[in-house]
N, C-alpha and C positions, 0 to 999 in steps of 0.2 A: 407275419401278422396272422392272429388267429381268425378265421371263416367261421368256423363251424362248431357246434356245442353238441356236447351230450346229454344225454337224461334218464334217466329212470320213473317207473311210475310204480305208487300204490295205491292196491286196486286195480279197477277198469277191465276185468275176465271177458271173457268174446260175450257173457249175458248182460254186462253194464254198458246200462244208457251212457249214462253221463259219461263215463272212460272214455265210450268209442268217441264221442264229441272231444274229447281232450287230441283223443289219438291222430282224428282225423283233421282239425283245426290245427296241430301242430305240424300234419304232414303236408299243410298248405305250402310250410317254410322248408327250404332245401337244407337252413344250415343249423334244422335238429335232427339228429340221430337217436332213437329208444333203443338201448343198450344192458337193460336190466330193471329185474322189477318182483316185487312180492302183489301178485295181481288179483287176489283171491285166499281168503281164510281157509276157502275149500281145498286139500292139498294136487285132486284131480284138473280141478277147474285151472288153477294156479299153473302145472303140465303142461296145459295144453297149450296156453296163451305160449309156451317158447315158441313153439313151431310156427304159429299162425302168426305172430308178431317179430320173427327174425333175429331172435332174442337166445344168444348161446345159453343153455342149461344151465352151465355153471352160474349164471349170474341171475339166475329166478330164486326167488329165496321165500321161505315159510314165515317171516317174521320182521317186520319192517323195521324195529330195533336191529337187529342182525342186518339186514341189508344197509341200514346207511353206516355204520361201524365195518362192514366189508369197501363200502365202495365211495366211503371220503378220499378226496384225493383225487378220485377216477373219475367221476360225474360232476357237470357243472350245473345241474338242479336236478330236481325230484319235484313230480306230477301227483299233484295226493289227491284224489277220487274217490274215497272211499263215503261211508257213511258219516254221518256227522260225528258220530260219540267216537270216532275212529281219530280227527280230524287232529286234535290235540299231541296226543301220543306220537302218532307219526312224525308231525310235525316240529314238535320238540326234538324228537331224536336226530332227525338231518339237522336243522339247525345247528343244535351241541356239536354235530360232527362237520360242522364247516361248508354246510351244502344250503345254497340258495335253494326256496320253497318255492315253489306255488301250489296254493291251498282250495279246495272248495269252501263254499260256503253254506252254513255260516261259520267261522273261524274256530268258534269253540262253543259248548254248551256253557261254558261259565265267565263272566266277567273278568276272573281272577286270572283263569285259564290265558286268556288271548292278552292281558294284561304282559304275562309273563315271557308269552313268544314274541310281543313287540319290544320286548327289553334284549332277550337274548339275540334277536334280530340285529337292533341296533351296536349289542354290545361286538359281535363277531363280525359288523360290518357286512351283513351279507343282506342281497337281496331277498326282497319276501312280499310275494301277490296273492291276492287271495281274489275267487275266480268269480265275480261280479261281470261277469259280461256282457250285458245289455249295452255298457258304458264304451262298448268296441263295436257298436254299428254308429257309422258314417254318419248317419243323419242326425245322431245323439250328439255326435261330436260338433257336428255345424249348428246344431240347436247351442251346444255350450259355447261356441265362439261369436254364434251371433247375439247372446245373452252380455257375451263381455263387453260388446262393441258398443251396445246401447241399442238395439234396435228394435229391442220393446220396451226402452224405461226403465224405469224401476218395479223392482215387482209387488205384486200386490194382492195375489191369490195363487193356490197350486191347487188343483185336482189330480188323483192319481188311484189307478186301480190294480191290481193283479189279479184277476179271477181266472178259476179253471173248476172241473167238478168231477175231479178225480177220485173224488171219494163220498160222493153223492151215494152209493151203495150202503154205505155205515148207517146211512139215515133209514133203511127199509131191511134194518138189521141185517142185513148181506154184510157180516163180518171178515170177510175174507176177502180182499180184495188185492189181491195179487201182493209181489212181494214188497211192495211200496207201503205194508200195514207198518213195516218198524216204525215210520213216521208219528206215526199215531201214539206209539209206546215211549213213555216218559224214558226209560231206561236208555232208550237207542238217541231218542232227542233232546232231552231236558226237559228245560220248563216248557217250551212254545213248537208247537207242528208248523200251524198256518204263517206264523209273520216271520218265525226265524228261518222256514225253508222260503217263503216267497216275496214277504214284506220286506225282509232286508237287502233284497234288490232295488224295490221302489226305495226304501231310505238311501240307500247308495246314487241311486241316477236320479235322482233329484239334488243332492250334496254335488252331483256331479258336472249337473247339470246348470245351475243354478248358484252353487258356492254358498248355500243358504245351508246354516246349520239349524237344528231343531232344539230350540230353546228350552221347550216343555209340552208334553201331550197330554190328553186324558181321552180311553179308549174303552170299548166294550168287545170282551170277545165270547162269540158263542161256541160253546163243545156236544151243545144237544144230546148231553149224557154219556160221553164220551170222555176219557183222559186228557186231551189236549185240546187247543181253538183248534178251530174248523173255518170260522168267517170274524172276522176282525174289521171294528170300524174307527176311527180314531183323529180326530179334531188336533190340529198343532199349530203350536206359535214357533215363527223362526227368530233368529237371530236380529233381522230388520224390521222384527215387526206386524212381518205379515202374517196369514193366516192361511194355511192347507189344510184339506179333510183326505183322507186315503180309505181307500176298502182294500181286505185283500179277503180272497174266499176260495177254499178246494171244494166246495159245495154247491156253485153257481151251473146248474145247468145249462148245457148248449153253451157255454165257453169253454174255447179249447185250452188255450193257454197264453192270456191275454195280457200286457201291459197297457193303459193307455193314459197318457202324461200329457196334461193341457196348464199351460203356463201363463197367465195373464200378468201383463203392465201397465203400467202409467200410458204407453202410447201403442201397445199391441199386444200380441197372444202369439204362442206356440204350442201347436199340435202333433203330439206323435204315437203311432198306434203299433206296439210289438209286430201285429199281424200282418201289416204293410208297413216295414221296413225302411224301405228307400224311400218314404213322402216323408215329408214333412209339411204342413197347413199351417201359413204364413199370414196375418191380418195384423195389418196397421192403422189406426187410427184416419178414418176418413177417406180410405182404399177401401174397394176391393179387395178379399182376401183370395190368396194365391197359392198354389197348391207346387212345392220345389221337389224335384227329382234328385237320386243320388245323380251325380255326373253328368248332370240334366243344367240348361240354363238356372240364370238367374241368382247361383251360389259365389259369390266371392268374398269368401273365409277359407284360408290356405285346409280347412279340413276338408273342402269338396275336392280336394285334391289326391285324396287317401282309398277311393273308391277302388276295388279290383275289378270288378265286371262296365262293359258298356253299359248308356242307360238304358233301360227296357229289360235285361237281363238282370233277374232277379239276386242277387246276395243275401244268403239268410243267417241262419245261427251258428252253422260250424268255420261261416266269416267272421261274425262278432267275437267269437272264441280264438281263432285266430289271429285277427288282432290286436286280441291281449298279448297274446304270446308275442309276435310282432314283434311290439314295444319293449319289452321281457326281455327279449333276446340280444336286441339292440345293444339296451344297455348292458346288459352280461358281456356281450362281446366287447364293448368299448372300455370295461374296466380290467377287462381280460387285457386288453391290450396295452394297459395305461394310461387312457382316455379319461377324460370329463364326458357322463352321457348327458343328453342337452334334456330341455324339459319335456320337449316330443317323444324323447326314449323313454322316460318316466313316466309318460302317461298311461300306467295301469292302476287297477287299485290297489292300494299297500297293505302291509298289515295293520295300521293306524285305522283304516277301512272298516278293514273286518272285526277291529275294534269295535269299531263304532255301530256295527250291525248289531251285537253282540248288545252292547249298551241298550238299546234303540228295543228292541224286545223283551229286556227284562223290564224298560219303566213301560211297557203297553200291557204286560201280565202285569206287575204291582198295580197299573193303574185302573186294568180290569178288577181285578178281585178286591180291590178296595172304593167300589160304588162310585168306577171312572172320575175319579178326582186326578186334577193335576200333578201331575210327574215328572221335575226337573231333570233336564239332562245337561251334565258340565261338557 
């Protein structure tokens, strides 16, 4: 019986954020191995990562087409980390070659694009995650099971933000703002900066959270003379009826890097704050509202069960990222083996997901630039 998987990643050089967070959230799990990888366009940068990631030469590669046509067969996924407009390409090529993905987000710069990876996905029968991670802390998951259970009703409002002000510099013409400008460049991102790097997480962990699809928006995004949004506001009807408003902004001073997701129903509310983690703010109808701990009283829904630290000891993001992977591998391994993976092993986001990210920011730009009129989404 198979234990243990290997992997490969593109991208993630010793100067990538997001990589090291792959790297280190995978090295949670005893039974991934990184074993090869094109980790950098730079062919120095690319060097180096052999030595410092334990990773034989022979298998660092200049060219992430070449690298998965070398190592189908050998690897049981591939870590794709790179920039967005990278996201597609890669991602197509291991798939065609037989190799389960997991993708960052967003999926693709175009509609058509991640249309196409979720078909060749399905057609080759292979697994494919795309790296929505918020949807991998613990207190997310006990918000989505005590949603199922009925312990706030029916729902009947969502509020939800992403702010950070990363790029509050653009606004005092300070152009330069470390390497994080390709965001800003249509060429590197497509149509959208703000919603498809930050918004399509809130779209995601509220679909996730909640099982409410979003029926139709109309939205305003500001660029303050600029190529891409920058602050993004946006009024939506769900599939039941109800009605959420979301902001998302890389321009909000003195936020660092905030999710914050308030759920109201028929007979309660749930609260949850990127920034603090492990709470969750619990209010029922004619109570007292109540403030739950990961691993802390008061939680019985089999996901307060999924906690790795005691309560008091903090879990943060390279837990949520791990995780995902978690689940990922779970099932990898149980199909490796011959197995049915159960629905617990599938709980990551799929490429239908990042689908739907993908969806979700082209009707907030059409519905921007066309004097925030309503914008159907199927």
């Amino acid at each position: 019986m198979e234990k243990t998987v290997t992997y490969g990643m593109v991208g993630g050089d010793l100067k990538a954020l997001i990589g090291e967070c792959h790297r280190k959230g995978l090295g949670l799990d005893p039974r991934a191995q990184l074993v090869c990888g094109c980790f950098s366009a730079i062919p120095e940068l690319n060097d180096e990562c052999a030595e410092a990631y334990h990773v034989d030469k022979s298998r660092v590669y200049y060219d992430a087409e070449e690298m998965a046509k070398a190592e189908a067969g050998k690897i049981d996924f591939v870590s794709i980390c790179t920039p967005n407009f990278v996201h597609y390409s890669a991602a197509k090529a291991f798939l065609e070659n037989g190799i389960n993905v997991v993708c960052e987000k967003p999926l693709t710069l175009k509609v058509e694009e991640a249309e196409e990876l979720v078909r060749i996905a399905k057609e080759k029968n292979l697994l494919f995650a795309v790296d929505y991670c918020y949807s991998g802390y613990v207190m997310c998951k006990v918000m989505k099971q005590m949603i199922e259970r009925g312990d706030i009703g029916d729902i009947i409002a969502i509020n939800a933000d992403y702010l950070e002000g990363c790029f509050l510099p653009l606004l005092s013409e300070q152009d330069q703002v470390n390497a994080r400008i390709w965001r800003t460049d249509p060429k590197y991102s497509g149509i959208s900066n703000t919603c498809a790097d930050d918004g399509t997480h809130v779209e995601h962990l509220v679909n996730y959270v909640t099982g409410l699809k979003v029926k139709r928006l109309l939205a305003t995004a500001d660029t303050f003379g600029k190529k891409l949004d920058l602050n993004d506001n946006i009024i939506l009807e769900y599939d039941n009826g109800a009605h959420g408003a979301y902001w998302f902004s890389q321009v909000a001073c003195g936020s660092p890097n905030e999710i914050n997701l308030r759920i109201y129903g028929s007979k309660g509310s749930l609260e949850w704050h990127q920034t603090r983690p492990d709470e969750l703010r619990f209010a029922q109808a004619g109570k007292a509202a109540q403030t739950l701990y990961r691993n802390g009283d008061g939680i019985d829904v089999p996901a307060g069960q999924l906690g790795r630290m005691p309560m008091g000891h903090p879990e943060g993001f390279y837990v949520a990222i791990a995780n995902i992977y978690r689940n990922f591998i779970s099932a990898l391994l149980k199909i490796k083996n011959g197995e049915e993976p159960t629905a617990e092993d599938m709980d990551f986001p799929d490429g239908e997901t990042g689908l739907s990210g993908v969806k979700f920011f082209y009707a907030v730009v059409e519905s921007a630039n066309n004097n925030s009129k309503w914008v159907d989404l199927d």
